[in-house]
ZAMARGU-4260 file (C-alpha; in steps of 0.2 Angstrom, whole numbers, plus 5000, padded with zeros to 4 digits):
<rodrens>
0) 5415/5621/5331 | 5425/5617/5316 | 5440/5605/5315 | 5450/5620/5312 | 5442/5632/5325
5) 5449/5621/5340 | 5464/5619/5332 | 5470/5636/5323 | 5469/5641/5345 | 5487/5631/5349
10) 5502/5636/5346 | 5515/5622/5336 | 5518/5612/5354 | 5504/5611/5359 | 5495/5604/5342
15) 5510/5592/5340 | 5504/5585/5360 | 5487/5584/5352 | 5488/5576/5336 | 5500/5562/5343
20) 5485/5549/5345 | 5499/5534/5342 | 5508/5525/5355 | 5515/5533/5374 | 5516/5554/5376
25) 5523/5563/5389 | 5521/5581/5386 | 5531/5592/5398 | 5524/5608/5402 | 5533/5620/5408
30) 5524/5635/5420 | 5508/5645/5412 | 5511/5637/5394 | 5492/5629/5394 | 5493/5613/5398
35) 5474/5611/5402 | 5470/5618/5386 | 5482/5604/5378 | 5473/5591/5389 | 5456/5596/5387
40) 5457/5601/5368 | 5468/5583/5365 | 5454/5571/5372 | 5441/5582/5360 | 5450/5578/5347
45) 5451/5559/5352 | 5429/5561/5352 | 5432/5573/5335 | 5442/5559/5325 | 5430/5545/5328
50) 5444/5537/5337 | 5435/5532/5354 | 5419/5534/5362 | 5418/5546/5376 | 5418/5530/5388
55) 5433/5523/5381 | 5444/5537/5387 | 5450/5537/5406 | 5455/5553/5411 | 5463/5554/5427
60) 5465/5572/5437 | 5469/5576/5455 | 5454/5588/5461 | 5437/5586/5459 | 5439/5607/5453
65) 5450/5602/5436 | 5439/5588/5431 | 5423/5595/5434 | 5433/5612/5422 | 5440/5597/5408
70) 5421/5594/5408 | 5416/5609/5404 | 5428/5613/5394 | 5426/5598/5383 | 5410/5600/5380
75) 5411/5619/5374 | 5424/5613/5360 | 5412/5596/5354 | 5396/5610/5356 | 5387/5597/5364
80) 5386/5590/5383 | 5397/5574/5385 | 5388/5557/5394 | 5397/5541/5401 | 5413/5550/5402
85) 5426/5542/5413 | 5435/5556/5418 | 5437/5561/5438 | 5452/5560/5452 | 5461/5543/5456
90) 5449/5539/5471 | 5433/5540/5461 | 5439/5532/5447 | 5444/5517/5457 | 5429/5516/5469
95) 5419/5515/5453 | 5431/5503/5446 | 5430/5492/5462 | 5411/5493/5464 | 5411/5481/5448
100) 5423/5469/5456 | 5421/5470/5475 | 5423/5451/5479 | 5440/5449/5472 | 5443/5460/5487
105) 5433/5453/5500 | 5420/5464/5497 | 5401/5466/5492 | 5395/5480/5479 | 5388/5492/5494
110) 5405/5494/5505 | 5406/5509/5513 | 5421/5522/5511 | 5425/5528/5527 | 5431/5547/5532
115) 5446/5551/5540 | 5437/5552/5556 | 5429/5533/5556 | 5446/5526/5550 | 5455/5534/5564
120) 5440/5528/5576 | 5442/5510/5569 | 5461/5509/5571 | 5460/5516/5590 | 5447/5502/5592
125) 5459/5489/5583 | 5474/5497/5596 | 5465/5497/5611 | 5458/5478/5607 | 5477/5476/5607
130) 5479/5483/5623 | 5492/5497/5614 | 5496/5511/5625 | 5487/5525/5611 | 5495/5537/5625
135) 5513/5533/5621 | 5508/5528/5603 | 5495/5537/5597 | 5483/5532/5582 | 5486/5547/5571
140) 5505/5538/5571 | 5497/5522/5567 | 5487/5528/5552 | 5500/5542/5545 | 5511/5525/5541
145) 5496/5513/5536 | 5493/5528/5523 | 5512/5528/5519 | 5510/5508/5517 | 5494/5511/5507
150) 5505/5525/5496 | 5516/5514/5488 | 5505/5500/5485 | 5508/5488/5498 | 5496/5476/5507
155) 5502/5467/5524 | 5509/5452/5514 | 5521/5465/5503 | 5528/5476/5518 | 5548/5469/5518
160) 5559/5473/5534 | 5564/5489/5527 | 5547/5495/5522 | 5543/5490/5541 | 5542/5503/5557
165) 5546/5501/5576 | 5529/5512/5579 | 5519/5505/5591 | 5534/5495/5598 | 5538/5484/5583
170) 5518/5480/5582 | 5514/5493/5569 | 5513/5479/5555 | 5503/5466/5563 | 5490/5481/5568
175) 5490/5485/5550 | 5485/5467/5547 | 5471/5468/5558 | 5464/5484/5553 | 5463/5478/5536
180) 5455/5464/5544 | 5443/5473/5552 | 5438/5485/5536 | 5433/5470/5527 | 5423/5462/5542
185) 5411/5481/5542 | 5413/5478/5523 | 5422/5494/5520 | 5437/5504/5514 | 5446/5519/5518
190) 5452/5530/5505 | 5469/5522/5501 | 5460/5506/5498 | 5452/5511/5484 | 5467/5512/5473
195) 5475/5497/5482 | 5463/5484/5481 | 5459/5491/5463 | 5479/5489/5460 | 5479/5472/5468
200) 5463/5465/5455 | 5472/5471/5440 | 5489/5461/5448 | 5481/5446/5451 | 5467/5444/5439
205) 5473/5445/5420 | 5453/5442/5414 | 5450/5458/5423 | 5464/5469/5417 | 5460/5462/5399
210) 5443/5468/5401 | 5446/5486/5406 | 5461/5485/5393 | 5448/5480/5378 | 5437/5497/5385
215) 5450/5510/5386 | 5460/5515/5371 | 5464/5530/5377 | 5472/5535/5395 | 5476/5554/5399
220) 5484/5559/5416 | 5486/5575/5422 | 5499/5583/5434 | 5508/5566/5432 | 5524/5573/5444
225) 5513/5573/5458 | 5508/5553/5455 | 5514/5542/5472 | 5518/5524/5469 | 5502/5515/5468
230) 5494/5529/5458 | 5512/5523/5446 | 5507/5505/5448 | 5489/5507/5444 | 5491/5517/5427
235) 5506/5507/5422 | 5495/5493/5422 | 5480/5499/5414 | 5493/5506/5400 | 5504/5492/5398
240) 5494/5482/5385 | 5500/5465/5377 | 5510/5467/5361 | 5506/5473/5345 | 5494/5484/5354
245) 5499/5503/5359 | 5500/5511/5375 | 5488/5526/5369 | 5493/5534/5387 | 5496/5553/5387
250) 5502/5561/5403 | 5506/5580/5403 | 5517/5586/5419 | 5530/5596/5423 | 5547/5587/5434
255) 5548/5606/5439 | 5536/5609/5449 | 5536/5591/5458 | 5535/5598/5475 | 5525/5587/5487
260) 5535/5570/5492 | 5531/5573/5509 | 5514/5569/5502 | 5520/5553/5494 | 5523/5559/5477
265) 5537/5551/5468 | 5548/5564/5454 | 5555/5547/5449 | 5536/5542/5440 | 5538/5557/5428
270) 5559/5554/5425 | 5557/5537/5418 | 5542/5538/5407 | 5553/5535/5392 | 5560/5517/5401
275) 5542/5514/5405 | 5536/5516/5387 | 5548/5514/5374 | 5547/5524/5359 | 5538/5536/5368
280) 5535/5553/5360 | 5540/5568/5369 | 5533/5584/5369 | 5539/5601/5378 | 5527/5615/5380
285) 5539/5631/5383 | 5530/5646/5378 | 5524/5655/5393 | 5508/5667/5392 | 5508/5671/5410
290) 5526/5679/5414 | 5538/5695/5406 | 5554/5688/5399 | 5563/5693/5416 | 5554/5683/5429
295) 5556/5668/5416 | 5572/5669/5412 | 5577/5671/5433 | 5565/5653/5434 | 5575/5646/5421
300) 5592/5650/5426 | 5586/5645/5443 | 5579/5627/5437 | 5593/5625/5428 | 5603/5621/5443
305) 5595/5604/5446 | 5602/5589/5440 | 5586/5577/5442 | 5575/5583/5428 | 5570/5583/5408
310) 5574/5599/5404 | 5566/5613/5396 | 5568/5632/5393 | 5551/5644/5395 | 5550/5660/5385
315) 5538/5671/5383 | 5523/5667/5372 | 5518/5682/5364 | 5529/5697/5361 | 5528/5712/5370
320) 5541/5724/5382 | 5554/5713/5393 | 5544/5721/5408 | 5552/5723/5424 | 5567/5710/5431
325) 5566/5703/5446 | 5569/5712/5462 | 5582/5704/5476 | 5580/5715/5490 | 5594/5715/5506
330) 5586/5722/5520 | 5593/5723/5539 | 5582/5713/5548 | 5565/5703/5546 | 5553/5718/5553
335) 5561/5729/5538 | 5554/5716/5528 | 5540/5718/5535 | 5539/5736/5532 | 5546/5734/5513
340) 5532/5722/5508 | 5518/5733/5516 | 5525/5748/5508 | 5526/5740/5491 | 5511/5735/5492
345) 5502/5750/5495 | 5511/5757/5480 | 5505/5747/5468 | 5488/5749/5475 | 5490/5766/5470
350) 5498/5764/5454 | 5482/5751/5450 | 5485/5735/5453 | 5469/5727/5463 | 5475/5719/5478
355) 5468/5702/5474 | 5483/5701/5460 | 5496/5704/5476 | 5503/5689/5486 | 5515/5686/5497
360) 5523/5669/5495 | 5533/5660/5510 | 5541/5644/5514 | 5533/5642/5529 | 5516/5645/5538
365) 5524/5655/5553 | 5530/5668/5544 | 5516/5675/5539 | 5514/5682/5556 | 5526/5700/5552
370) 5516/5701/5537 | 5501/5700/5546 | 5502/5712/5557 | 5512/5725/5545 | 5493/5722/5534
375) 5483/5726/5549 | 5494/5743/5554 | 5493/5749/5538 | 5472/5743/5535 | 5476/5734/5522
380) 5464/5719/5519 | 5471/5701/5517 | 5466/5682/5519 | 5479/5668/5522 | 5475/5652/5510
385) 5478/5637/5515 | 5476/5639/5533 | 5471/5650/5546 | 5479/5667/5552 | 5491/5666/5561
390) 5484/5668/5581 | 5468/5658/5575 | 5480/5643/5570 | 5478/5628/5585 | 5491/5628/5593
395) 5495/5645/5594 | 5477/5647/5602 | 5482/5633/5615 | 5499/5643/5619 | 5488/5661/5621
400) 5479/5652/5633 | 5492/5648/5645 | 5496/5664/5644 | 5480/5671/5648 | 5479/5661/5664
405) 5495/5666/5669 | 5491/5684/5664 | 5473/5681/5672 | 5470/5666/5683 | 5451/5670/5684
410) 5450/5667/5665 | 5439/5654/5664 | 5436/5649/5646 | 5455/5648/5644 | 5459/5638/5659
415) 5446/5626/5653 | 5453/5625/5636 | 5473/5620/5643 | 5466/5609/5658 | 5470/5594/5649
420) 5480/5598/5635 | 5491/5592/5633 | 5482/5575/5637 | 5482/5574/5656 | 5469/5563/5661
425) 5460/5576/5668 | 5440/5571/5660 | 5424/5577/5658 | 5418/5572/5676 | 5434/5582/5683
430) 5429/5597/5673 | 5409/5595/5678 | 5415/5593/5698 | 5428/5610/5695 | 5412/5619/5686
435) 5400/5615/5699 | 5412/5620/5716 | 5416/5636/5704 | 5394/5638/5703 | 5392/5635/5723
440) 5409/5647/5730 | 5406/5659/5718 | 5425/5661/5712 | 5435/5655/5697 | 5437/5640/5689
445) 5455/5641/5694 | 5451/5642/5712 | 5437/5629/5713 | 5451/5620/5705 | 5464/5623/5719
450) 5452/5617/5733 | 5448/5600/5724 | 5465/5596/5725 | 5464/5594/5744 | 5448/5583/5746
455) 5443/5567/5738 | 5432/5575/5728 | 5443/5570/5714 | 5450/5552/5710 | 5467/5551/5715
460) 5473/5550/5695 | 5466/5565/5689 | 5469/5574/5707 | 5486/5572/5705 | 5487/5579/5688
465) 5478/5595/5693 | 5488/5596/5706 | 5504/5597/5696 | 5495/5609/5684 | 5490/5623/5698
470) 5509/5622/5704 | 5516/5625/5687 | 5507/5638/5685 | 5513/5645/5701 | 5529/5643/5698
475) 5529/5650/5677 | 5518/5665/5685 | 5533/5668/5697 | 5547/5665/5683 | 5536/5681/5674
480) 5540/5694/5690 | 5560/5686/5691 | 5566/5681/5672 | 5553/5691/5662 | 5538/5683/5652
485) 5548/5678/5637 | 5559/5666/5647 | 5543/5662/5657 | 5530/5656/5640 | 5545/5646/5634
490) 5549/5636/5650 | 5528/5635/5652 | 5527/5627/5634 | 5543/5615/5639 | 5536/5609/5658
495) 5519/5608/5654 | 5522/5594/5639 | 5513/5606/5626 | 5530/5605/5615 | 5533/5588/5617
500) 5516/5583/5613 | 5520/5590/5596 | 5537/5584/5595 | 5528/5567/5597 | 5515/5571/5583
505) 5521/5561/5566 | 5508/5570/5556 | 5515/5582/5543 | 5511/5597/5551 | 5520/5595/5568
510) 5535/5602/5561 | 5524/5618/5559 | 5517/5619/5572 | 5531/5619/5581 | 5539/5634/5570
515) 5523/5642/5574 | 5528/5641/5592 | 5542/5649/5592 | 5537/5661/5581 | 5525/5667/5596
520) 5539/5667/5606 | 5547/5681/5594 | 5535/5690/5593 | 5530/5690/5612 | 5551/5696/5614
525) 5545/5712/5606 | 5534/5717/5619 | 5538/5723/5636 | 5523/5715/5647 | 5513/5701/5645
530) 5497/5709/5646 | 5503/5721/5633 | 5505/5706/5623 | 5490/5696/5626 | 5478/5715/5622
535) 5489/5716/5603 | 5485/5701/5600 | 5465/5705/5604 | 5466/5719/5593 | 5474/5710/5579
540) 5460/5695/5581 | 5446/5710/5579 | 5452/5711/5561 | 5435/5710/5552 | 5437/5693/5541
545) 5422/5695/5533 | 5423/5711/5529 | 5420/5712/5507 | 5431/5718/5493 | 5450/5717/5487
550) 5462/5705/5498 | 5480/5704/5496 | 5484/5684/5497 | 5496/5676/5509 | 5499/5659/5507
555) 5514/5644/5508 | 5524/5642/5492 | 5518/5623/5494 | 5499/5629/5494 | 5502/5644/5476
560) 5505/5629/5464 | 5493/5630/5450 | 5488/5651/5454 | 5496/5667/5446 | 5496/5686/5451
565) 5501/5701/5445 | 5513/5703/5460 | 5522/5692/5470 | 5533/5695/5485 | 5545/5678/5489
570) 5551/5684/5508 | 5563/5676/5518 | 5577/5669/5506 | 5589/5665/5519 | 5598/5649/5523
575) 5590/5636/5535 | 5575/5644/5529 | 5573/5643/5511 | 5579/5632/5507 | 5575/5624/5523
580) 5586/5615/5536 | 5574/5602/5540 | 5571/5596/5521 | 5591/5597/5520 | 5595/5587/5533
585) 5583/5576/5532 | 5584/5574/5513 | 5601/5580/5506 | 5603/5582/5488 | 5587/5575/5483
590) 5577/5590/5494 | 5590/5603/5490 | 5583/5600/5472 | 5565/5600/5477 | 5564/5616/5489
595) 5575/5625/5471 | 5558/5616/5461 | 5549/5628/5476 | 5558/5641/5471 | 5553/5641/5456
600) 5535/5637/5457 | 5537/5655/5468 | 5545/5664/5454 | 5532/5658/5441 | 5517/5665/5450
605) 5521/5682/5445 | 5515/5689/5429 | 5523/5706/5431 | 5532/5709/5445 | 5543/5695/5457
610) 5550/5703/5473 | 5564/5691/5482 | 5569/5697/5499 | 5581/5692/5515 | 5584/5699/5530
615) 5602/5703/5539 | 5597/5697/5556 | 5582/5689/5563 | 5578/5691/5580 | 5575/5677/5592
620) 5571/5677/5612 | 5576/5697/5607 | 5593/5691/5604 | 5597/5694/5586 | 5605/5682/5574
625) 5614/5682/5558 | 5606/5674/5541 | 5616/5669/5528 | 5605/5673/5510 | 5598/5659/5500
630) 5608/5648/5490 | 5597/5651/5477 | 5601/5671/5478 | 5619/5663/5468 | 5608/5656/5454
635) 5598/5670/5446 | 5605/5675/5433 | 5613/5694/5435 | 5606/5701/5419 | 5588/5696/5423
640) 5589/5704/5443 | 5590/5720/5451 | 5598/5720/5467 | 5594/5733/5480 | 5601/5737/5499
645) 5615/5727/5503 | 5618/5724/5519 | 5628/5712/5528 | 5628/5706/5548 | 5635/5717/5562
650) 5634/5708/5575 | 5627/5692/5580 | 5622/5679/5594 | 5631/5666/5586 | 5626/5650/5599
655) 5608/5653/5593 | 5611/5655/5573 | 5600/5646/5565 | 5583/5640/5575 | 5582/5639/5595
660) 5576/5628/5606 | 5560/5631/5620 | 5571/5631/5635 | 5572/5645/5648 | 5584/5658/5644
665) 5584/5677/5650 | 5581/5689/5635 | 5598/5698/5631 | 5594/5719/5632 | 5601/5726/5617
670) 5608/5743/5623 | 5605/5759/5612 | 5620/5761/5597 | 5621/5742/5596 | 5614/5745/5579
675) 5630/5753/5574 | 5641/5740/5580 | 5654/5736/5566 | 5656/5720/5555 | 5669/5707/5559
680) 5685/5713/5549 | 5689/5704/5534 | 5701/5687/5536 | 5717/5693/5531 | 5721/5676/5525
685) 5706/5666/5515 | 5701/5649/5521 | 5704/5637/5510 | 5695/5622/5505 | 5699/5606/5516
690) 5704/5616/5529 | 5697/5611/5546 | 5686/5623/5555 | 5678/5626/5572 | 5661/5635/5573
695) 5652/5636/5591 | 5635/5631/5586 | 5639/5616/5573 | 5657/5611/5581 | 5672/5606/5571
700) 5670/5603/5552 | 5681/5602/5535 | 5679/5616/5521 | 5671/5609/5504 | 5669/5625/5494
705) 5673/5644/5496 | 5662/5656/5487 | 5669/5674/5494 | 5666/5673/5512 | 5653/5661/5512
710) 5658/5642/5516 | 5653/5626/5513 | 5657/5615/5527 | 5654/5599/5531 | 5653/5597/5550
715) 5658/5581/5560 | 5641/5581/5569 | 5629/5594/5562 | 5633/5591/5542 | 5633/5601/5527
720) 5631/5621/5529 | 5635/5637/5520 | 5643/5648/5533 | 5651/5665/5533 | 5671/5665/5536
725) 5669/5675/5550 | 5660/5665/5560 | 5672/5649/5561 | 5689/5648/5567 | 5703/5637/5561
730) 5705/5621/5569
</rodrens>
């Protein structure tokens, strides 16, 4: 292939990004406007000009996938296969990097990477060595902030006061010194080693870094938004070259999609290139090929919003119709959503579109339950990415358990499965004795239990906690007949410890999982037994997973990065949900910005149709409760939306806006013609800004900003929220 032939294929952005072979380059590209194609074609042309050999070019991707495809695609534009290339993910790159100088960090040349598995097995032995209580503080906490450490490049001897934790009861440094220890005693390293022992050679060995300066001329990085802290350190250094020579580092990202902090990533990396590297050439890629001028012009208005990034504008890349604007759809409740989404998607099905080019995009991983079981009414086929369905997920599989011993005690395999979870001390020997009194009576397993309990069959530890089991089960079994089974799963979860063992879970997806839970608990509200319950759910798990052809894609917004369909549904714009309460709360400005970036990665995945929705009301316990629509529903741009339906809150069960806790309480009955309760009446007088406010759920609070009859208040205890006027009083 020609010179010309790989060139003549870009568009004017994207040959400017790969003809600048001369100092730094940042090239910002925007959603859908080929930004592999400007990687892949830019380090040919590096190979085509003669201006370094393919091993003097580090390229540095994220997943094995994209550079296994740069490979590829390299290859098909020089026409020949490409040896010695240094072109892989940060981890194999740096495990290749430390193999050549292991004893500058304590090493020999053959250490062993360890899994996730054998690093969490090494720290529990380091713990209990210790004599730490990995009850009360398990390893999983110990290792989620040994990683975070490990994220932002620092060793034992760099972790300040600040940087410090009280996990572990102050201890959680000194263990991390020891682990450390450890790893190099088996003459091993765990997967944030590799970068940080790679990082901490370059620091403190200016013979080494001029080496690997002398090899590389040339550094390309891609996705560099989503870069953490030592990934930053470990490029900057590599790059950073003594005067007169250039810092040939290209790195092609876009601050707009920076969506994963909560994995360590850092949007401030991709802000301060230019402070970074002086003189640095910048290079916006704007022309979409993936999205009509409608969804792009909504994303863009949308992004627009945020104060934190580069900016840039997309627009369509080739001409051709406007196509259809993006849908904002008001529906009553989150079971009309439901509804809405299934019937849509059936329509396109007819009009055409395959329904592996449909997805339904959602904030969070418990909503996908409605759509779920909306798919499975109507038999249409779907997967969920990134995770399992919804009653195959863990711990709702633990939850339906519980239930199905309460439901049936003489169910034997769920019994087994909740005995000791949460952890009770209840072990293998307590379950082999239970198994073989069940063998000899010929009766349950629940029952051999119940007779253990009297005899010293057991030791007294484990007897005790069986004991308490079986009468918690009584007594949630009772609750069942007296306060319904609503009332009865959420005070089982409660007592029995299940929630609180998630609540004390510092992993990432404890959050979730707890959403999950009470999102089983709304969807138990709407049936009137328990065994009614428990034989949908049966049903809905027969789904046939395996079963070939066309799929309609259900999937986190958080999981969607990087893929496109033809239609996209974005559910559950409401506030405290998108964006969500949490990431507020725990964030503030900064995660208001980032959950708009999510927004608009959502928006972006259509190509032809986009189809935002919120509901009304969302039902909780079979209580209903008002939602207040998305922020972002303000920022799309009128001209590019159509908005359908309309409809406000008529009623509500204001002490329970926003999420609820698992505690015991009786499931209000909504009596027929509740439906057409009327709204509040309007304030005859507005409220206006600064004045204090009284709302039962959030307290007393000062107005900041009036839009309408939405208010922005900013509670004594609770914070910032967007309320309606009609649901605070004047203080």
């Amino acid at each position: 292939m020609s010179g010309a032939d790989y060139l003549s294929r870009l568009n004017p952005e994207q040959r400017a990004a790969v003809e600048a072979l001369d100092g730094p380059l940042l090239v910002l590209a925007g959603a859908g406007t080929g930004k592999t194609r400007v990687l892949t074609t830019r380090f040919a042309h590096i190979l085509m000009q003669g201006r370094a050999a393919p091993h003097q070019v580090l390229a540095v991707t994220f997943t094995n996938k994209a550079a296994r495809e740069m490979q590829e695609r390299i290859a098909a534009i020089l026409g020949r296969p490409v040896e010695g290339l240094w072109l892989g993910t940060f981890h194999a790159l740096c495990a290749r990097m430390l193999r050549r100088h292991a004893a500058l960090a304590g090493l020999g040349p053959d250490f062993t990477i360890l899994d996730a598995d054998d690093q969490l097995r090494l720290l529990k032995q380091v713990m209990e060595a210790e004599r730490v209580d990995t009850r009360r503080w398990p390893a999983p906490g110990l290792m989620a902030a040994i990683q975070r450490w490990k994220d932002r490049g620092l060793t034992p001897e760099r972790v300040t006061p600040a940087e410090d934790t009280d996990y572990a009861g102050g201890r959680a440094l000194a263990l991390y010194r020891l682990y450390q220890q450890r790893l190099a005693a088996l003459n091993a390293a765990d997967f944030g080693d590799l970068l940080l022992h790679v990082t901490e050679i370059l620091r403190a060995h200016p013979d080494v870094l001029a080496s690997f300066h002398r090899q590389f001329r040339y550094l390309l990085v891609d996705e560099y938004q989503d870069t953490n802290l030592v990934q930053y350190y470990w490029l900057r250094l590599l790059a950073q070259r003594p005067a007169p020579s250039a810092a040939n580092i290209c790195c092609v990202g876009d601050d707009d999609q920076s969506i994963y902090s909560w994995r360590g990533a850092e949007i401030e990396n991709i802000l301060r290139f230019e402070r970074d590297f002086p003189g640095a050439t910048v290079v916006r890629l704007e022309a979409n090929y993936r999205s009509t001028r409608h969804i792009l012009a909504a994303a863009s208005h949308l992004i627009a919003h945020n104060k934190g990034r580069l900016g840039k504008t997309l627009r369509p890349g080739r001409d051709g119709p406007e196509g259809e604007k993006v849908r904002v759809v008001s529906l009553w409740d989150s079971e009309e959503e439901a509804r809405m989404v299934g019937e849509r998607i059936e329509a396109a099905q007819r009009a055409g579109t395959p329904l592996s080019e449909v997805a339904v995009l959602v904030r969070a991983s418990f909503q996908t339950r409605a759509f779920e079981e909306r798919l499975i009414a109507l038999g249409v086929p779907y997967r969920v990415v990134g995770g399992a369905r919804f009653y195959e997920r863990q711990e709702i599989r633990d939850a339906l358990a519980y239930l199905r011993v309460l439901a049936q005690p003489a169910d034997d395999l769920a019994f087994e499965r909740i005995v000791n979870v949460p952890k009770r001390g209840i072990g293998d020997a307590a379950i082999q004795a239970m198994h073989r009194a069940a063998r000899e009576q010929g009766v349950p397993l629940l029952v051999a239990a119940a007779g253990l309990v009297g005899t010293d069959a057991l030791r007294p530890k484990p007897r005790a906690a069986l004991r308490e089991l079986l009468q918690g089960l009584e007594r949630w079994r009772a609750l069942c007949g007296t306060e319904g089974h609503v009332v009865a799963a959420a005070t089982l979860l409660d007592e029995s410890g299940y929630t609180a063992m998630w609540q004390a879970d510092p992993s990432p997806e404890a959050p979730g999982r707890l959403e999950n839970l009470k999102e089983l608990l709304r969807a138990l509200g709407e049936y009137a037994t328990l065994q009614g319950f428990l034989e949908h759910v049966a049903l809905v798990m027969e789904n046939d997973e395996a079963a070939e052809g066309e799929r309609v894609t259900l999937m986190t917004l958080h999981a969607a990065k990087g893929l496109e369909f033809d239609v996209v549904f974005l559910p559950g714009w409401e506030e405290g949900l998108f964006p969500h309460q949490r990431a507020l709360d725990e964030g503030g400005e900064k995660s208001l910005e980032e959950e708009r970036r999510l927004a608009y990665v959502g928006i972006t995945r259509a190509r032809r149709q986009a189809i935002v929705s919120h509901a009304a009301n969302r039902r909780i316990y079979g209580n209903w409760s008002a939602a207040v629509p998305s922020r972002f529903l303000d920022e799309l741009p009128e001209q590019a939306i159509t908005r359908e339906g309309g409809l406000r809150p008529r009623f509500a069960d204001t002490g329970f806006a926003g999420q609820f806790p698992l505690v015991a309480r009786k499931p209000r009955v909504i009596e027929p013609g509740a439906w057409e309760v009327a709204a509040r009446p309007a304030r005859a007088e507005p409220i206006p800004v600064g004045a204090r406010v009284f709302h039962q759920k959030f307290g007393y609070g000062t107005v900041t900003a009036v839009d309408q009859n939405r208010l922005d208040v900013s509670f004594d205890k609770a914070g910032d929220k967007r309320v309606l006027d009609s649901f605070v009083e004047r203080a």
